[in-house]
KOLSE-420726 format. One record per residue (C-alpha): residue number from 1; x, y, z. Coordinates in Angstrom, 1 decimal. Layout:
<sites>
<site num="NUM" X="X" Y="Y" Z="Z"/>
...
</sites>
This chain:
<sites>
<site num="1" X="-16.5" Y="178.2" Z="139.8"/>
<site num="2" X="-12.8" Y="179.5" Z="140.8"/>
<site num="3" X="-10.7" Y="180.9" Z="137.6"/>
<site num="4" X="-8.0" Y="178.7" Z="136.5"/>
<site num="5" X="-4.5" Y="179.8" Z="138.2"/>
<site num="6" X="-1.6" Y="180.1" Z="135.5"/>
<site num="7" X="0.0" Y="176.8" Z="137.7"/>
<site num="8" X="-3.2" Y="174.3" Z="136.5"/>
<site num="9" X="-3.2" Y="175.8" Z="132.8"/>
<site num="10" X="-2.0" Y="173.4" Z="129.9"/>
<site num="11" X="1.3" Y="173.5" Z="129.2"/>
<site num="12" X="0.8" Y="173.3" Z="126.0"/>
<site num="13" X="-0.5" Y="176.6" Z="126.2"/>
<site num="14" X="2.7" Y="177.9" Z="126.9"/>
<site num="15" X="5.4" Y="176.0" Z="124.9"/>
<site num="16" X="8.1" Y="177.8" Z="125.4"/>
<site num="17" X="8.6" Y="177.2" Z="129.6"/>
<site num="18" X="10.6" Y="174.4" Z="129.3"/>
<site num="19" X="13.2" Y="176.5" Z="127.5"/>
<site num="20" X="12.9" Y="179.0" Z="129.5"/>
<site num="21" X="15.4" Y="177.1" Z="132.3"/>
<site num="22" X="19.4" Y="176.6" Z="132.0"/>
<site num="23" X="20.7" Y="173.4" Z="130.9"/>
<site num="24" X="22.6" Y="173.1" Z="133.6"/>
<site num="25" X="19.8" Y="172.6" Z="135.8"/>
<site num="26" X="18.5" Y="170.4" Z="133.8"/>
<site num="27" X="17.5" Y="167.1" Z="136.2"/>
<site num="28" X="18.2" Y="164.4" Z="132.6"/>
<site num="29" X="21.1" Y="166.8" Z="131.5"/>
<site num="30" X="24.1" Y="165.0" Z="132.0"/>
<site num="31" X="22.1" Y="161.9" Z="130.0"/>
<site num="32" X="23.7" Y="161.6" Z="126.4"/>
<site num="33" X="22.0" Y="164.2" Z="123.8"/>
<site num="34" X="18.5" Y="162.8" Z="122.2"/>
<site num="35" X="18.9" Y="162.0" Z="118.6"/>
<site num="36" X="17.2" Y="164.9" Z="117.8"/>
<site num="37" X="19.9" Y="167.1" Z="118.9"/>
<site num="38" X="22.4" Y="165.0" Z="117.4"/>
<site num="39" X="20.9" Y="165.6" Z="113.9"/>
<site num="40" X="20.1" Y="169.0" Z="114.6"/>
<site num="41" X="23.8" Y="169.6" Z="115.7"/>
<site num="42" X="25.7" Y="168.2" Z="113.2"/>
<site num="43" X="23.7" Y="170.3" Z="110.5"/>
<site num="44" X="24.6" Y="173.1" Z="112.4"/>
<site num="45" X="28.1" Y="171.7" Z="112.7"/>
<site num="46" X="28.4" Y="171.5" Z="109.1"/>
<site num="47" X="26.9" Y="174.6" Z="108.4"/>
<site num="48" X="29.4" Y="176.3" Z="111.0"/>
<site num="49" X="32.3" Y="174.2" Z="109.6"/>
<site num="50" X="32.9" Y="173.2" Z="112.8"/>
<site num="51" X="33.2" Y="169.6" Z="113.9"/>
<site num="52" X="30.4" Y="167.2" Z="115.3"/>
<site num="53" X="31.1" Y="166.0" Z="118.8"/>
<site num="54" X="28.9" Y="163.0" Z="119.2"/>
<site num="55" X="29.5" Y="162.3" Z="122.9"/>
<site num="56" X="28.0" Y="165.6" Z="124.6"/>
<site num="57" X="25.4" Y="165.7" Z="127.1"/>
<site num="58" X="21.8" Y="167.0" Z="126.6"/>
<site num="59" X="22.6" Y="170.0" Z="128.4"/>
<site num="60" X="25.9" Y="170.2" Z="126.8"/>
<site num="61" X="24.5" Y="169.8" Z="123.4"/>
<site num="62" X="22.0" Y="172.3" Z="124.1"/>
<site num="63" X="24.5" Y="175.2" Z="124.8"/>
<site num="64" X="26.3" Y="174.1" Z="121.6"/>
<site num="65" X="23.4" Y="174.3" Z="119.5"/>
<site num="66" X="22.5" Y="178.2" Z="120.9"/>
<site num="67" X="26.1" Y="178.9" Z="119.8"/>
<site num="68" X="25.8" Y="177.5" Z="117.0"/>
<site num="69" X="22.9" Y="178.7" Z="116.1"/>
<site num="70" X="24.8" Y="181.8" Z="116.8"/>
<site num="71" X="27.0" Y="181.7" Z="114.3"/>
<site num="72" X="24.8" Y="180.3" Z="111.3"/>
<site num="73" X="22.0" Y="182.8" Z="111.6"/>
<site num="74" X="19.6" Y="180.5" Z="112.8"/>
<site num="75" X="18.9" Y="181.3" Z="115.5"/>
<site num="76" X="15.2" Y="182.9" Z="117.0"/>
<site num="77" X="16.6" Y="186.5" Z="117.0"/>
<site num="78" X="14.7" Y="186.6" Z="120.3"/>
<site num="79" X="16.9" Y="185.1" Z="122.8"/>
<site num="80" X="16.1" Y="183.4" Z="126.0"/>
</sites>
């Protein structure tokens, strides 16, 4: 029986791929932000005292919550 290549693993094996690639080439990113983000950013807005922009993008929102995340301190430490 051939070994598995890494392209038929589960990608739940490996749950940090889909971050690995830039918002901008994200195929959904100029779809409004999932609610998720939203109430992740607007902590993080708050926390930052910076204001909440509720109309951003997903990728948009994305970027904003890396530099947020920035500035707060909670962020990975590990970058991308």
């Amino acid at each position: 029986m051939p070994a598995m290549s890494d392209q038929t693993s589960d990608p739940r094996d490996q749950p940090n791929t889909n971050t690995e690639k830039d918002p901008d080439d994200w195929v959904t990113g100029e779809e409004a932000m999932t609610g998720a983000q939203a109430s992740y950013l607007e902590t993080l807005s708050q926390e930052a005292g910076e204001a909440f922009d509720p109309g951003l993008t997903k990728a948009e929102a994305s970027k904003r919550i890396d530099e947020l995340q920035e500035k707060t301190g909670r962020g990975s430490g590990g970058g991308r």
